[in-house]
TORFI-511979 format. One record per residue: residue in three letters; x, y, z of N, C-alpha, C, O in turn. Coordinates in steps of 0.1 Angstrom, whole numbers, padded with zeros to 4 digits, always signed. Example, Ala and Ser with C-alpha at 12.3 -4.5 7.8 and 13.67 -1.06 7.14 Angstrom:
2
ALA+0132-0057+0078+0123-0045+0078+0132-0033+0078+0142-0033+0085;SER+0128-0022+0071+0137-0011+0071+0129+0000+0079+0134+0011+0080;
END
This chain:
190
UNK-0443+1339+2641-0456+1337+2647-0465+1331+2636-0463+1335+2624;UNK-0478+1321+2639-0481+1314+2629-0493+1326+2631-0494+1335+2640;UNK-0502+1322+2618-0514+1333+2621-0525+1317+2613-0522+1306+2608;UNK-0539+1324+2616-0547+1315+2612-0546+1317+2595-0538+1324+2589;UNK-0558+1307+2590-0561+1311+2575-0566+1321+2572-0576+1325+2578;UNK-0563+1327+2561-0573+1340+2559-0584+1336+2554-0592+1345+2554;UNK-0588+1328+2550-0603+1323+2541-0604+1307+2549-0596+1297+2550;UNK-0618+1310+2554-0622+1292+2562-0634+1291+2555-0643+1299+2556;UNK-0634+1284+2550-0650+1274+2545-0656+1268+2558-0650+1261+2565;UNK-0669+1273+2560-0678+1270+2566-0693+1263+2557-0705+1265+2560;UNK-0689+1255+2547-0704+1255+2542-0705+1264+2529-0697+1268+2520;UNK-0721+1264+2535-0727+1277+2526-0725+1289+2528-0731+1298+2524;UNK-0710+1290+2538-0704+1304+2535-0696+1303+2544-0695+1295+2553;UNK-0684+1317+2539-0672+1315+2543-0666+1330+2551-0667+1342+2547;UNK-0661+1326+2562-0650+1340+2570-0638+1341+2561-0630+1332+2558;UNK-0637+1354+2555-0623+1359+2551-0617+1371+2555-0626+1380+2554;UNK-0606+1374+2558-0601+1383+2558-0609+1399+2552-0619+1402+2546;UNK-0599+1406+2557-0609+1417+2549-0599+1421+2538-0587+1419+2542;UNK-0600+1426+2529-0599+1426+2519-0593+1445+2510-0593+1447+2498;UNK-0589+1454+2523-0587+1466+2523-0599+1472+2517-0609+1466+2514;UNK-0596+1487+2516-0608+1494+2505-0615+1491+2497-0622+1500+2492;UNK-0616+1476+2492-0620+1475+2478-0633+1470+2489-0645+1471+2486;UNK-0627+1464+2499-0643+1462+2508-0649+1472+2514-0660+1469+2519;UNK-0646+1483+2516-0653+1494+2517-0673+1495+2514-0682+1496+2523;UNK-0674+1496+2500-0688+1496+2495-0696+1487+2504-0706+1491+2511;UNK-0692+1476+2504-0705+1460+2510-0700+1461+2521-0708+1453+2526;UNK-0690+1464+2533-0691+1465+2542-0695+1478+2554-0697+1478+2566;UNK-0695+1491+2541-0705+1499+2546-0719+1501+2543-0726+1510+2549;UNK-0724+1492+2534-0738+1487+2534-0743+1478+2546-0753+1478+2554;UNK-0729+1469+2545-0736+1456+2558-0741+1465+2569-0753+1465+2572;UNK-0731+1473+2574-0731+1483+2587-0743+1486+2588-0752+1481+2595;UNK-0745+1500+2577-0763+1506+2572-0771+1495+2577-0776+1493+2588;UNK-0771+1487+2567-0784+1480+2570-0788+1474+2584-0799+1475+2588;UNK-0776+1467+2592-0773+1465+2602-0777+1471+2616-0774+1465+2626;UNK-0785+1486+2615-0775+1496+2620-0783+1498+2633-0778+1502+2644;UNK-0798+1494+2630-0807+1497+2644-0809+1479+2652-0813+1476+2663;UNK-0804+1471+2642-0802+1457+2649-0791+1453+2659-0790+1445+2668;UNK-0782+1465+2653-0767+1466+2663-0767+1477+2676-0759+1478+2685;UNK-0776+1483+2674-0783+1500+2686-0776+1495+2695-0765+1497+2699;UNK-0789+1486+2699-0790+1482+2711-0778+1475+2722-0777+1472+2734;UNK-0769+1475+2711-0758+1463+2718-0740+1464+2717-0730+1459+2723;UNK-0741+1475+2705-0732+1479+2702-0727+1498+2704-0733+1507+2698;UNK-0721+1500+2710-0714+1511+2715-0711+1522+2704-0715+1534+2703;UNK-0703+1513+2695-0696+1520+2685-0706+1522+2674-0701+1526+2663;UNK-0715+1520+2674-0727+1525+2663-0729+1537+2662-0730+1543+2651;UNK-0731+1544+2673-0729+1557+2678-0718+1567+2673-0717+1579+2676;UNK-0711+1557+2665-0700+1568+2658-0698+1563+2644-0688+1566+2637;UNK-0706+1556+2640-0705+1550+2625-0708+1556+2615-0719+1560+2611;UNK-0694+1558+2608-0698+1567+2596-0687+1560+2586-0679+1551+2588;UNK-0689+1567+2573-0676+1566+2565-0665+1561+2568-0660+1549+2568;UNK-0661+1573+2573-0645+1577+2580-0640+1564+2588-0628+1560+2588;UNK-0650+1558+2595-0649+1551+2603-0646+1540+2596-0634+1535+2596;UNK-0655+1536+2590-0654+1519+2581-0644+1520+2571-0641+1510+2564;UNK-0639+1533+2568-0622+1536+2561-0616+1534+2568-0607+1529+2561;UNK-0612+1534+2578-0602+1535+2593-0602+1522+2602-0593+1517+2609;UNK-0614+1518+2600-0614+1500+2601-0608+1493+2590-0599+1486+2594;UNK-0610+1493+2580-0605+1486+2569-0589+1489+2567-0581+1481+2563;UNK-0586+1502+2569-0573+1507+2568-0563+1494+2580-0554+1485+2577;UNK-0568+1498+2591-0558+1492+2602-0564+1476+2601-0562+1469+2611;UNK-0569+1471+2591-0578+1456+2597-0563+1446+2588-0561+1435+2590;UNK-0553+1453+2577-0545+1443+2577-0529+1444+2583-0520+1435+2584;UNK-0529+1456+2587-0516+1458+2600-0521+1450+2616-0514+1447+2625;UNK-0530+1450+2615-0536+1441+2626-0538+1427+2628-0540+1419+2637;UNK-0537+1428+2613-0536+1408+2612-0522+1407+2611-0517+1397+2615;UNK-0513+1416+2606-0500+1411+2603-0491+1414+2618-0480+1408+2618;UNK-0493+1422+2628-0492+1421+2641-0493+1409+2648-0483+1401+2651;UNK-0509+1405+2649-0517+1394+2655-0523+1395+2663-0529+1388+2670;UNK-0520+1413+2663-0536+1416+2673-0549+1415+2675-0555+1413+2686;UNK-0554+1415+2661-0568+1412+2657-0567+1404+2642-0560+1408+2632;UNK-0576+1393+2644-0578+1386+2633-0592+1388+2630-0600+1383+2637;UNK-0595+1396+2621-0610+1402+2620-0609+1392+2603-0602+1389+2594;UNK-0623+1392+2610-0631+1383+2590-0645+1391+2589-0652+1396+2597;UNK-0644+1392+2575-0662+1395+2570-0667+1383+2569-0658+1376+2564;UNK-0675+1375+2569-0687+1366+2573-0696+1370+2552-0702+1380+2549;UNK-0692+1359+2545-0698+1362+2530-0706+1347+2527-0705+1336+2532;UNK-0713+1352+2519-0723+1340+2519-0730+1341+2503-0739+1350+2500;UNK-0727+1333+2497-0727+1336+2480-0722+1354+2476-0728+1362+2468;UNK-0712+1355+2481-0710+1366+2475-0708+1379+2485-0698+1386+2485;UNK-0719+1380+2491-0728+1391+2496-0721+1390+2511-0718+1379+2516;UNK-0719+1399+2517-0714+1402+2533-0724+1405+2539-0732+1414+2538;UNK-0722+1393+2550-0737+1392+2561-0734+1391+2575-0741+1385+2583;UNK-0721+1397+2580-0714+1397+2588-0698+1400+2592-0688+1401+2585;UNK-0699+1400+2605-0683+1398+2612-0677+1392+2623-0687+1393+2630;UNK-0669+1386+2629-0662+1379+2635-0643+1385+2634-0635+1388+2626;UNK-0644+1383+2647-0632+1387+2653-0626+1377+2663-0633+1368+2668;UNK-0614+1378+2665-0607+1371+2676-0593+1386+2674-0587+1390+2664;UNK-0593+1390+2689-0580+1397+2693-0572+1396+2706-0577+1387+2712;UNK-0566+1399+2711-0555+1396+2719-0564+1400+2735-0571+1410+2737;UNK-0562+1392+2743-0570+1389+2754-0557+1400+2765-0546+1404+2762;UNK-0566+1402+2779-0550+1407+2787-0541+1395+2790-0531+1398+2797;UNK-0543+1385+2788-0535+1380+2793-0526+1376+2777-0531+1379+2766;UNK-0514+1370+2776-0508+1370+2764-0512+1353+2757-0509+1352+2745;UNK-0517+1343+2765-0523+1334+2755-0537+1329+2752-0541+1319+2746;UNK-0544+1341+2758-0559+1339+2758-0564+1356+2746-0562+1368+2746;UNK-0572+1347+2738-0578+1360+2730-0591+1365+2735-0597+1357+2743;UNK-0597+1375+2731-0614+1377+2731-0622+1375+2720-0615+1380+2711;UNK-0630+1372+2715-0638+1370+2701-0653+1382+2702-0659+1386+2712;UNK-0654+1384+2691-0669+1389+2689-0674+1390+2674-0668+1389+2664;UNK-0689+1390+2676-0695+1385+2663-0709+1394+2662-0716+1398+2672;UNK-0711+1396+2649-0723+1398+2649-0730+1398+2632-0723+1398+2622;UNK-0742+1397+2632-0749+1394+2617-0757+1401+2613-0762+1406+2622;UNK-0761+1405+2602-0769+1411+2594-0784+1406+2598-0785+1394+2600;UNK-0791+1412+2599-0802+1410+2607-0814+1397+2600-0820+1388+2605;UNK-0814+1401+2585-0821+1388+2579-0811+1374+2577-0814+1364+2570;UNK-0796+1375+2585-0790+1363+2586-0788+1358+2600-0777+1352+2602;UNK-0794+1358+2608-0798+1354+2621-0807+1346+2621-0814+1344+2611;UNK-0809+1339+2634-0814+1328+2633-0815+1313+2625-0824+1304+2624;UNK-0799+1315+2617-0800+1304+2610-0788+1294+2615-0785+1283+2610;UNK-0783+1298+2625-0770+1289+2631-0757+1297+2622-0747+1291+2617;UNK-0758+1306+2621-0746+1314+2610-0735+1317+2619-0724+1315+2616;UNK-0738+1323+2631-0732+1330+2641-0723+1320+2649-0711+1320+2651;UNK-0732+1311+2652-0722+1296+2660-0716+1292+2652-0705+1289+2655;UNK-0719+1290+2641-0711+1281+2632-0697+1289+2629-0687+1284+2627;UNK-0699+1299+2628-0685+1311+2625-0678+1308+2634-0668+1301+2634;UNK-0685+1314+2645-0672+1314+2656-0669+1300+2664-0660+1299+2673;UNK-0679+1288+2659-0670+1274+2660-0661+1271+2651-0653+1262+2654;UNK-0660+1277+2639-0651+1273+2628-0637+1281+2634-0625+1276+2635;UNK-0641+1298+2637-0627+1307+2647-0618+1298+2658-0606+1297+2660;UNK-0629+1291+2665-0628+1282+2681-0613+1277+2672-0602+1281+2675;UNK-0617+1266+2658-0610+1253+2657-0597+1261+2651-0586+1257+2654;UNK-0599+1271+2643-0586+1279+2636-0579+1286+2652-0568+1284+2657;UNK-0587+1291+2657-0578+1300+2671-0567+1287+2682-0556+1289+2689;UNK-0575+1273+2680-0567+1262+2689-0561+1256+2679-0559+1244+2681;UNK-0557+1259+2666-0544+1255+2655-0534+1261+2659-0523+1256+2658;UNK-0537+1273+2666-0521+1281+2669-0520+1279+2681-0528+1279+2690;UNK-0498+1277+2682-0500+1271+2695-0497+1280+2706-0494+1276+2717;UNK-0498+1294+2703-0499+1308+2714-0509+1306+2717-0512+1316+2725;UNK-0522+1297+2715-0533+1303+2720-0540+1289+2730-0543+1278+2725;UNK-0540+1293+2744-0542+1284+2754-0562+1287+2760-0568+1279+2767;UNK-0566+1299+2754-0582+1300+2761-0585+1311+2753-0578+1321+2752;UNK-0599+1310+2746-0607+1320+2744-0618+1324+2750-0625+1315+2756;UNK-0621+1338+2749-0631+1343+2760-0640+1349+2749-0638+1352+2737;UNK-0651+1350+2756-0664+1360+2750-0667+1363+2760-0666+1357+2771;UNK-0674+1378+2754-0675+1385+2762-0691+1396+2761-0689+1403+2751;UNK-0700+1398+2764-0715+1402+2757-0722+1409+2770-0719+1403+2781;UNK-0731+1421+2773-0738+1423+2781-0751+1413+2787-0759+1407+2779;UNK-0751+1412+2799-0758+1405+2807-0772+1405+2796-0779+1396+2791;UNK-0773+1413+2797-0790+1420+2792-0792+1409+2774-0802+1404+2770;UNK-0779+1410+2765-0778+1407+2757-0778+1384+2755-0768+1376+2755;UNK-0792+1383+2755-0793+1369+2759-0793+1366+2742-0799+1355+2741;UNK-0789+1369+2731-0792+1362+2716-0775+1359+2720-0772+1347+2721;UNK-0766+1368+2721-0754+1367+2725-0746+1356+2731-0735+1352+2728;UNK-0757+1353+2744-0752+1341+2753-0752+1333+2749-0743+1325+2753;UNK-0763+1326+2737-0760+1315+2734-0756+1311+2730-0756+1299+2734;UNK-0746+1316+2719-0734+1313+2712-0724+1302+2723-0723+1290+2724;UNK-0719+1312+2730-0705+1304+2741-0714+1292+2748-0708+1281+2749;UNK-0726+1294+2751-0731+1281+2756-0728+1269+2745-0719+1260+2746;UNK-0739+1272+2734-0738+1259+2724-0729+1257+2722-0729+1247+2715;UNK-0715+1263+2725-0705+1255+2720-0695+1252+2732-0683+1248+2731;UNK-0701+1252+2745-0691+1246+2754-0686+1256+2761-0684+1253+2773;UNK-0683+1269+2758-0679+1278+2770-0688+1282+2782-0700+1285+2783;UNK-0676+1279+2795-0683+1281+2805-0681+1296+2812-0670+1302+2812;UNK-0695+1302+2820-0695+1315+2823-0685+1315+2833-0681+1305+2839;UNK-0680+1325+2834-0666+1325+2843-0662+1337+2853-0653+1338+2862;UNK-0672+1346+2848-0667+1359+2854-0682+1371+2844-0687+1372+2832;UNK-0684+1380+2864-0693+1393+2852-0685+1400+2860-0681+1397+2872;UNK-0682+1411+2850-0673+1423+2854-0679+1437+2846-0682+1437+2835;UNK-0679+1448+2853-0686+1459+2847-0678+1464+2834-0666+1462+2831;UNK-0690+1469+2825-0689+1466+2809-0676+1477+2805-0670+1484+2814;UNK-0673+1476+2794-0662+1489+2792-0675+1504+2789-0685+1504+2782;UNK-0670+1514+2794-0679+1523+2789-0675+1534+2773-0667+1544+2773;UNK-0681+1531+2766-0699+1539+2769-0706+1523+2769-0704+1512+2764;UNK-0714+1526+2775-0726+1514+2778-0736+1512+2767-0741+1523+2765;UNK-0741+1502+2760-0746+1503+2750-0764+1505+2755-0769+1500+2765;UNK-0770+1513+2747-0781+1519+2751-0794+1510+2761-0801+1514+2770;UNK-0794+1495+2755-0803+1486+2759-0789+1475+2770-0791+1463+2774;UNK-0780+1481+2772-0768+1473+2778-0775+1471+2794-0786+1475+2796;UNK-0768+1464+2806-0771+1463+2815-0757+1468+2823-0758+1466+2835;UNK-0746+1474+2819-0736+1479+2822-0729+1467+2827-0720+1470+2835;UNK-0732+1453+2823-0725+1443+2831-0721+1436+2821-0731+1436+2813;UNK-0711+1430+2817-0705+1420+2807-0701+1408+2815-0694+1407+2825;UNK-0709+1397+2809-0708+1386+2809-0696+1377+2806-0699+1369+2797;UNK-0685+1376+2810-0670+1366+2806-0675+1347+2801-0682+1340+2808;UNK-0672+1346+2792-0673+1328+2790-0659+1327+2786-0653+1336+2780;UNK-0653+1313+2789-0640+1309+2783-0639+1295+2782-0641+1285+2790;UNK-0637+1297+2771-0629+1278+2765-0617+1279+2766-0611+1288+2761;UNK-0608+1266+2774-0599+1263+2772-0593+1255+2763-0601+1246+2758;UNK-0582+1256+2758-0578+1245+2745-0579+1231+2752-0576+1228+2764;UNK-0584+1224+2744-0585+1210+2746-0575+1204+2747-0567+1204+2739;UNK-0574+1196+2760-0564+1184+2763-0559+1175+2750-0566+1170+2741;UNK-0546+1174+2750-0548+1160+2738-0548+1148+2747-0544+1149+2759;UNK-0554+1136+2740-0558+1128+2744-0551+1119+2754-0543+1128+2752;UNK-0544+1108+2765-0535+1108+2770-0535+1091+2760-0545+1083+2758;UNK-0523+1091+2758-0519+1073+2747-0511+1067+2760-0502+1072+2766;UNK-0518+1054+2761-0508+1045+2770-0497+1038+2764-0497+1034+2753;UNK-0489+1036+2773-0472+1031+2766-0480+1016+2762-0492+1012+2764;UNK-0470+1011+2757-0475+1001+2757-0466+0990+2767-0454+0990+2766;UNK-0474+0981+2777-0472+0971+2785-0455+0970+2786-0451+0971+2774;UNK-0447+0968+2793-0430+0963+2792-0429+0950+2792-0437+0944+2800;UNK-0421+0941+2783-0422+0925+2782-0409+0924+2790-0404+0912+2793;
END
């Protein structure tokens, strides 16, 4: 099974892999600081502790070596200002993606640009025929992402529960399909 890269250059910053325990420290700060910017939208905040961001990091490289989840920290001179995911969709050639940023790294095009650099690594592999995103109705910073980059809305279906506090209990479906290649004409018969 091929897997993507573990380290993609984006620029002025890069998705990598996670990096086990040793990322522990800066990725349970990212969280902290993160933590009332994510309230609203994120479920699992509600159980964030330690234990947790040990137990994420623990399972984050048996899960890449599966290909269930291809999770990156989002770094930017150094410093972790984010995350980005792609994991296994229900169907077996479509994944789901999700993302989110450190709150003074918003609004800079960080978020699209991540998960357009995931889009081009996720349609390198050739198990992968469509990705989806997936975000509460209510959550409009969210939508824009799949827009700016071409996914079309496709499906609302009721959210997984627990429902995130400012959620609308409705999750919004977008999906890209892999791009056609291009069609080459034979050339003429003499």
């Amino acid at each position: 099974m091929e897997r993507p890269r573990q380290i993609i250059e984006c620029g002025d910053f890069v998705l990598r892999c996670w990096r086990g325990q040793s990322d522990f420290a800066p990725a349970f700060k990212l969280i902290e600081e993160s933590l009332e910017h994510l309230r609203p939208w994120e479920p699992w905040v509600a159980r964030h502790s330690e234990r947790n961001t040990r137990d994420f990091l623990a399972k984050a490289e048996s899960n890449w070596a599966s290909g269930d989840v291809y999770n990156y920290a989002i770094a930017k001179d150094g410093t972790l200002i984010g995350m980005c995911q792609t994991y296994r969709g229900a169907e077996p050639r479509g994944r789901r993606m999700g993302y989110w940023l450190h709150p003074a790294a918003t609004g800079q095009g960080i978020a699209t640009r991540a998960v357009g650099a995931m889009v081009t690594e996720m349609f390198a592999l050739p198990d992968v025929e469509y990705l989806e995103i997936a975000h509460d109705l209510a959550n409009t910073s969210s939508a824009a992402i799949p827009r700016r980059l071409g996914f079309a809305g496709v499906l609302r279906e009721p959210g997984t529960p627990p429902a995130a506090p400012s959620g609308s209990g409705i999750d919004v479906v977008w999906r890209l399909n892999r791009p056609t290649p291009p069609v080459t004409a034979l050339p003429a018969a003499e």
